[in-house]
N, C-alpha and C positions, 0 to 999 in steps of 0.2 A: 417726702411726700407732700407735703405744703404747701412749696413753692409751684409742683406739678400741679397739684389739685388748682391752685391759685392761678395757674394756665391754661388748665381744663377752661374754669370758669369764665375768664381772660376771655379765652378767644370764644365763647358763645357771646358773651356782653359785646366784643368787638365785630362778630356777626350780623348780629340784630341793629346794632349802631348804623353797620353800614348799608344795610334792608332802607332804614328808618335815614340817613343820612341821603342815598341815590331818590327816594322817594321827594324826602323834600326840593331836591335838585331837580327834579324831573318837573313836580308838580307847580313849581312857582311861576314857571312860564305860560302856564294856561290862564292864572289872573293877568300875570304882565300883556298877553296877546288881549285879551278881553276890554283892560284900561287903555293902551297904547294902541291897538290896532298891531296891524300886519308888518305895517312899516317900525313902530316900538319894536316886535318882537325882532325883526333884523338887526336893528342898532344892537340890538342886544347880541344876540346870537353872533354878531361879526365880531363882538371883543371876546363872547364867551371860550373858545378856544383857547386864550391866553390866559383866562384866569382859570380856567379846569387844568391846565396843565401846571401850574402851580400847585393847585388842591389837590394832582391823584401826588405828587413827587411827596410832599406832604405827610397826607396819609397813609400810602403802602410804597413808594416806594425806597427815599430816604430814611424816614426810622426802620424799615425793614435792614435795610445795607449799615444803619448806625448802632442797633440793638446786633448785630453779628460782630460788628467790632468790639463791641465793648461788655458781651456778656459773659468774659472770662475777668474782666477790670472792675465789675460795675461796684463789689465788694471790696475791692480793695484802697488804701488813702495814698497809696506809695504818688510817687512824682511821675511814677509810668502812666497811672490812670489821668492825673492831674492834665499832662499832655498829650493823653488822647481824648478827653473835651476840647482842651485848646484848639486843638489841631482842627478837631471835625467842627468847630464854631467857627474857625476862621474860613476854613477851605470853604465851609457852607456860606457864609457870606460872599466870600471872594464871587462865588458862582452865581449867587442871586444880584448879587452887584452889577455881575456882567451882564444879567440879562436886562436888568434894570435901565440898566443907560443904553444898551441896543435897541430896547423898546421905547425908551423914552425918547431917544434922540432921531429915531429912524421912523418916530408914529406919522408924520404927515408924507415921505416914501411910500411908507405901508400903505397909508388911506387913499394914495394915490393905485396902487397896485393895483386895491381892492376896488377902485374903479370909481371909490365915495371919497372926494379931498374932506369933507367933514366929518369923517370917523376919525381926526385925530386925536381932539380932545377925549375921545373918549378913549382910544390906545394909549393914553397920556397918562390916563386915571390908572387907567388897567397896571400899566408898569409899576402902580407903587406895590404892589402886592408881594412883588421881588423880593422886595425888601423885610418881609414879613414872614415870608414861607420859611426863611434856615430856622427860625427860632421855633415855632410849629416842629418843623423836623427834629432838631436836636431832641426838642424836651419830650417828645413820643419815643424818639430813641431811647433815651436813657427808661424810660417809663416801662416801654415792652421787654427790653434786657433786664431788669428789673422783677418779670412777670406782673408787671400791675397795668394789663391789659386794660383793663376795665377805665382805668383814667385815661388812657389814649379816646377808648370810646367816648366815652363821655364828652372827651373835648371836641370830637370829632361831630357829634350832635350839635351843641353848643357852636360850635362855629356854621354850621348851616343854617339853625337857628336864627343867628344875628346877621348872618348874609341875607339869609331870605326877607327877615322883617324888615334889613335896610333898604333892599329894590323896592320891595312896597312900598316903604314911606318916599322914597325918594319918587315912585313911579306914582304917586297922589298927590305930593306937594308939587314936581316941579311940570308935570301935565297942562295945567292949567296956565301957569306961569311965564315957563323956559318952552324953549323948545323942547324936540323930542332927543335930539342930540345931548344936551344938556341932562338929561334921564335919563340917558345912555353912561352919559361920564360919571353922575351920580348911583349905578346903580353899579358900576365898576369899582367904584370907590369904597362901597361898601362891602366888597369882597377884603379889602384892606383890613377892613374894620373890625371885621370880622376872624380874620389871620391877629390882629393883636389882641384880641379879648380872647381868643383860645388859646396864646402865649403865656396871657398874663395867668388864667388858669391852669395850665399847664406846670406853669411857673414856679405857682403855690403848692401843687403835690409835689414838685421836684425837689422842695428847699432843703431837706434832708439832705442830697446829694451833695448838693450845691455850697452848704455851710462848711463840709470836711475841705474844700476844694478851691483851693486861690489858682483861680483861671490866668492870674497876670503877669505871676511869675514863670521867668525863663520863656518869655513866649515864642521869641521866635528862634533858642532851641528844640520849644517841642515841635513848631510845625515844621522847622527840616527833618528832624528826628522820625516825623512821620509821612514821609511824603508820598509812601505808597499810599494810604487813605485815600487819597485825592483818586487813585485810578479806582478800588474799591466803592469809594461814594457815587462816584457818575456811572459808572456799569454797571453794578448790583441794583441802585435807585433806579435806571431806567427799566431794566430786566422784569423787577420787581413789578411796576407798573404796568404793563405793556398789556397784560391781559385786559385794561380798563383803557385802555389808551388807544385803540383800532377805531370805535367811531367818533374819537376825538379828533383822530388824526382827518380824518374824510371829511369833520368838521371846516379843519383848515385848510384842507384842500377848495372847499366849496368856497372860501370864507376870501379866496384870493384870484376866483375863476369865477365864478357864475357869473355877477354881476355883469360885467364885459361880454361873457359867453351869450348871457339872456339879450345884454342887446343885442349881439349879431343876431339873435333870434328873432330880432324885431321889434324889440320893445321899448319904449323910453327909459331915460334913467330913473326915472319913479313907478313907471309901473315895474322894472327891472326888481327895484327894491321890495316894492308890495309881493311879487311875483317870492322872492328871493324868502318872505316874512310866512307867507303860506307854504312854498317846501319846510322852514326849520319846524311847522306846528306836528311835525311826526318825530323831532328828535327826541321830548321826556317819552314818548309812547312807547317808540322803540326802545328807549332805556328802562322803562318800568315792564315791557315784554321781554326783555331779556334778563332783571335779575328774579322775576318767575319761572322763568325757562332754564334758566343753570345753577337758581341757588341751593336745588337738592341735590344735582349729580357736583357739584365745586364741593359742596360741605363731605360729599363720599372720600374723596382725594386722600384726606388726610389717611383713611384707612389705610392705603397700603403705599403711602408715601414711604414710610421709615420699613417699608419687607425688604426683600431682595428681589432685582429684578424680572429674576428666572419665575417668580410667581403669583406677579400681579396682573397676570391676561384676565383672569375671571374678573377683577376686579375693572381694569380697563374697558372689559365689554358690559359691565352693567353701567358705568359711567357713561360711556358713548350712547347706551340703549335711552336710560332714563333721559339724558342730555334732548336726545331725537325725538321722543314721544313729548315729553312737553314740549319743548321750544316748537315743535312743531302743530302739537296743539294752540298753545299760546299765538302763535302765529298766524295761523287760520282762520282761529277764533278772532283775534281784533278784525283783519280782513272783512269779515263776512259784516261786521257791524261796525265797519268802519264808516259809512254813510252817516249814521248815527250818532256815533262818537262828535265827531267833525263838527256836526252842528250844534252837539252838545256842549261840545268844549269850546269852539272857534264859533259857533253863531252863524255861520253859513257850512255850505260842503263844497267849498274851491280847492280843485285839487286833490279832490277823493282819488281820483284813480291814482294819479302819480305815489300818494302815499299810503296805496294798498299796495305797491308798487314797492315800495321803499320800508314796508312791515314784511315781507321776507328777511329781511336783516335781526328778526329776532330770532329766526332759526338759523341764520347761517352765520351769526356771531355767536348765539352761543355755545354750538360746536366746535367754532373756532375756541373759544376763551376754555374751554374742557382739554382741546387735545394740545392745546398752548401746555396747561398745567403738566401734561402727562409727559409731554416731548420733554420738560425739562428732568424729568425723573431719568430721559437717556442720554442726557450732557445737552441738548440741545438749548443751549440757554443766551451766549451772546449772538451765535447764528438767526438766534429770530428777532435781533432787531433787525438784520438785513433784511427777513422774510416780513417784517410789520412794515417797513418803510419803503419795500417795492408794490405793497398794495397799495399805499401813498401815491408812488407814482402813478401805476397804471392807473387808480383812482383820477389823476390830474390830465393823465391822458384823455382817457375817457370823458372826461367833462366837456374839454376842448375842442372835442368831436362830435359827443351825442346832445351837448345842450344845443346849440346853436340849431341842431337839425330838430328835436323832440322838445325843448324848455328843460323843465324841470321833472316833465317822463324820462329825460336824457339822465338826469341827475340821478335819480335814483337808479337808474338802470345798469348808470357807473359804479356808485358803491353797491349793488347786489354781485355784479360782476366778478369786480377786484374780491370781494370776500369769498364768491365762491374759489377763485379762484387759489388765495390761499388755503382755504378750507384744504382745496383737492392736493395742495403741498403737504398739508399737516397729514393727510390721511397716508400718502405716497410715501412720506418719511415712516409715520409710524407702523407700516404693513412691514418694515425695513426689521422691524425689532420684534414684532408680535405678531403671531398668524393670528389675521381678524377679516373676517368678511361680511359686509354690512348686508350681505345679501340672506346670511345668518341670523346675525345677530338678530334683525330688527322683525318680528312678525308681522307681516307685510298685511295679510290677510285679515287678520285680528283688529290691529291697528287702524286698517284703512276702513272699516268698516265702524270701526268706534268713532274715528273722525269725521265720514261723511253723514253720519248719522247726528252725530253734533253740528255738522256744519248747516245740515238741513234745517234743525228742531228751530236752528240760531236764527237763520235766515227766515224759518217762517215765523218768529214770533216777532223779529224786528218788521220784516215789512207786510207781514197782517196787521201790523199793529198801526203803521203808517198810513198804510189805504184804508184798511177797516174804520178805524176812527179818525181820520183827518189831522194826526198828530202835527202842530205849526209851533208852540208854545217847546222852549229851550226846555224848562222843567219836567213837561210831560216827556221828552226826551229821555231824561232824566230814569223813569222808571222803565222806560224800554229798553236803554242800558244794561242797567243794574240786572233787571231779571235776563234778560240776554245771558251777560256773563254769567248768573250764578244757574241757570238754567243748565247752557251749555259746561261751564267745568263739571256740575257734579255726573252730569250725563258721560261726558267723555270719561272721568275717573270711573264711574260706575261701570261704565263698558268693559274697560280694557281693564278692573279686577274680573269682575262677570268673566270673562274670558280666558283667565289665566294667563295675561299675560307675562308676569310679575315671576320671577322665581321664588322661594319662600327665601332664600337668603336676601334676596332685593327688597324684604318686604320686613324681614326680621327688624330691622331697629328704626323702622316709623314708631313716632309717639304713639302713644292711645291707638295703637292701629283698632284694636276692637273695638273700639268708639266709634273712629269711622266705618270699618267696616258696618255695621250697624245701622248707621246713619243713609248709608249707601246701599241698603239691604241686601247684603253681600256676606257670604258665610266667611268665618276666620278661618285660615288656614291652621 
C-alpha cells in the first residue's frame, strides 16, 4: 500500500508541477515581448520549438518510456538492472548527441530556411540543450519507477524556475548592450542551464540508486544485450509526448514558413519579423487557455483508464462533455476580451483580430489532447504519430497558401484548420469503438445560453468600461481584465450548475463542491 499511496501522492504533486511548470512557460514571454519588443519576442519564439522539444521528451515523454522499463529492475542489484541503466544512458546520449550536432552543424542552413541568416547563433545556443536533456530524462526515469513522483516534480519546477530567471537576466543585461540576436542566443543558453541544475538535483535524490550500481562495467555488453531499448525509448518517448507536442509542432511549422511567406505578402524583412513577433504574442495565451480547458476532464482519464473497455462510454462522454464546455468557454471568454488583454499584456492591440482568430485553438486542442488520451485506451497509439505529423503538414501547406494572401489572419487560420481537422479524425476513429453523439452528449440549449450570456455580461463590462471612462493607462487595463475574467467564469460556472447541466456523478468528486456551490448560490445536489 505505500508505494501506491506514495503514487497516489506522486502524481497530484506531478500535476500541480506541471499547472505551475506550463504557467511559467507561457507567462515569461509577456515580460520578454514588453523589454525586447515584437521583434525580441521572434528571436525568441524562432528557437523556442527546439528547445520545447527537448523539455516535453524530458518531462513526459522519456522518463515515462524509461520508468516502464525499469520498474520491474529498479529494486533489484543484479548485473541485469546494472545494464539496463547502461544501456538507457548510452542510447539516451547517443540520440541527444545526434541531435546536437544536426542542430549545431546545420544552424546557419536552418537560419537560412527560416528566411533570418542571423538566427544562427542563437540555433547554435539552442543545440547545447541536447546534450543535457538524457540526464533530465534518465534520473525522472528511474525516480517515477521508483514511485517518487514528487522529486521528478519538483525538478520539473526547479528547472523552469532557472530557465525563466536566466531569459530575464540575460533579456536586461544584454538589451542594452548586444543586440537583440545576441539575447536571443543568450536566452537559449539558459535553457542549457537550466537542464543541468535539474540534473544535478535530480542527481542528488538518485544517489541511492546509483551507489549499488557500477554503470562501467561490461558496458558495451549491456547495450548489445539491450538493443531493443533503443526502439522502446524513441516510440514510447515520442507517443508519450504527443498530447503536448501538436502546438509545438505548428510552432515549427510557422518557425520555417512565415517569414518568406509574409514577405510574398508584402512585407520587408523587418516588418516580416515584427509582423512575425505579434502573431507569436497568442502562443502562452493559448497555452494557459488550454491547460484550464482540459486540466479537469485529462485528471478524469485516469478513472477508467485501468476498467475494461466494454465500460467506459459513460466515462468517455463526461470527458468529452466537461473537455467541450470549458475549452469552449475558456475560448470565448479570452475572444471577447481579447482587445483588452492585448494592450494589457503587449501595450498596443496589433493583431487583435488574427489572434481572436488563433484563440479557437484553446477549444479545438483541447479536444484534440482528451480523445488523444482516450484513442490510446483502443491501441491507437503509434498511428497517431502519423495523424499528429499530417496536421504538421497540412499545417505547412496551409501557410504557404493562406499567408501570402491574409498575413498572419492566413496563419492562424492554418493551425484552426489542420486541428479541426484532426479533431474530426479523432472523433471518426473514436465513433469506430463507442456509440457517442455529440449532438447528445453536449446540452446545446443550456450551454449556449450559459455562454452568450457570459459572453454578453464580458463584452459589456470590457467596453463600458473603455468608452465609459476613457480607459488609455496599461494598469487601468489591468482591472478591466481581471474583473472580466472573474465576472465571466463565475457566471458561466453558475449558469450551467443553475441549470443542471452536470450529472451528479460528474459532480461527485469535485473538491469542496459545497463550498462552491455556496459561493455560486447554487443548491448541492
Amino acid at each position: 500500500m505505500k508505494p501506491y499511496r506514495g503514487l497516489l501522492h506522486g502524481v497530484l504533486v506531478f500535476s500541480i508541477a506541471g499547472v505551475i511548470s506550463k504557467v511559467l512557460s507561457a507567462g515569461y514571454r509577456i515580460p520578454l515581448q514588453n523589454i525586447a519588443g515584437d521583434q525580441g519576442l521572434y528571436i525568441y519564439q524562432q528557437v523556442y520549438p527546439f528547445l520545447s522539444l527537448a523539455w516535453l521528451l524530458s518531462i513526459y515523454g522519456f522518463p515515462a518510456a524509461i520508468s516502464s522499463l525499469i520498474a520491474k529492475q529498479i529494486n533489484s542489484n543484479d548485473s541485469s538492472a546494472q545494464g539496463l541503466y547502461t544501456a538507457v544512458f548510452l542510447y539516451l546520449y547517443a540520440f541527444g548527441g545526434a541531435l546536437f550536432f544536426i542542430l549545431y552543424s546545420s544552424s546557419e542552413h536552418l537560419a537560412r530556411w527560416m528566411g533570418d541568416p542571423e538566427l544562427a547563433e542563437p540555433l547554435r545556443m539552442a543545440s547545447y540543450v541536447y546534450l543535457a536533456f538524457p540526464l533530465t530524462s534518465l534520473f525522472r526515469g528511474i525516480q517515477q519507477a521508483s514511485y517518487h513522483m514528487s522529486a521528478a516534480a519538483w525538478s520539473q519546477i526547479l528547472e523552469q524556475f532557472v530557465r525563466v530567471s536566466g531569459i530575464m537576466f540575460a533579456t536586461v543585461m544584454f538589451l542594452e548592450k548586444r543586440s537583440l540576436y545576441e539575447l536571443g542566443a543568450g536566452a537559449a543558453f539558459a535553457s542549457t542551464v537550466a537542464a543541468l541544475t535539474a540534473a544535478l538535483f535530480l542527481l542528488w535524490k538518485s544517489r541511492e540508486v546509483f551507489t549499488s550500481v557500477n554503470v562501467s562495467r561490461k558496458i558495451f555488453t549491456n547495450v548489445f544485450q539491450y538493443l531493443n531499448v533503443w526502439k522502446t525509448l524513441l516510440v514510447t518517448g515520442f507517443v508519450f509526448s504527443l498530447n503536448y507536442m501538436i502546438l509545438l509542432l505548428f510552432q515549427l511549422v510557422d518557425v520555417f514558413t512565415m517569414i518568406p511567406a509574409l514577405q510574398e505578402y508584402g512585407l520587408t524583412l523587418e516588418e516580416a519579423k515584427k509582423e512575425k513577433g505579434v502573431f507569436d504574442r497568442g502562443q502562452p495565451l493559448v497555452q494557459f487557455g488550454i491547460v484550464f480547458g482540459s486540466s479537469l476532464s485529462l485528471a478524469m482519464i485516469p478513472v477508467f483508464q485501468n476498467k475494461r473497455t466494454e465500460v467506459v462510454t459513460d466515462d468517455i462522454k463526461s470527458v468529452f462533455k466537461l473537455t467541450f464546455l470549458f475549452s469552449f468557454g475558456a475560448a470565448a471568454g479570452l475572444i471577447t476580451i481579447f482587445p483588452a488583454v492585448n494592450v494589457l499584456l503587449y501595450k498596443t492591440n496589433e493583431g487583435t483580430g488574427a489572434l481572436q482568430l488563433f484563440s479557437l485553438l484553446i477549444f479545438l486542442l483541447s479536444l484534440t489532447m482528451s480523445l488523444s488520451v482516450i484513442l490510446q485506451k483502443f491501441g491507437y497509439v503509434k498511428r497517431q504519430i502519423i495523424w499528429f505529423f499530417g496536421a504538421m503538414v497540412a499545417k505547412g501547406i496551409l501557410n504557404i497558401w493562406l499567408i501570402p494572401v491574409a498575413g498572419i489572419t492566413g496563419a492562424a487560420l492554418a493551425s484552426v484548420v489542420s486541428t479541426a481537422v484532426l479533431l474530426w479524425i479523432f472523433l471518426v476513429i473514436l465513433k469506430q469503438h463507442v456509440s457517442i453523439s455529440i449532438v447528445k452528449i453536449i446540452p446545446w440549449r443550456k450551454a449556449g445560453f450559459a455562454l452568450l450570456m457570459m459572453i454578453a455580461v464580458v463584452y459589456g463590462i470590457t467596453s463600458g468600461a473603455v468608452n465609459l471612462f476613457t480607459i488609455e493607462e496599461r494598469i487601468e487595463f489591468l482591472w478591466v481584465v481581471l474583473t472580466s475574467c472573474m465576472t465571466g467564469a463565475l457566471l458561466y460556472l453558475g449558469l450551467l450548475l443553475k441549470l443542471n447541466t452536470f450529472t451528479e456523478e460528474e459532480l461527485r468528486e469535485v473538491p469542496y463542491r459545497d463550498k462552491i456551490f455556496r459561493i455560486l448560490g447554487v443548491k448541492s445536489r
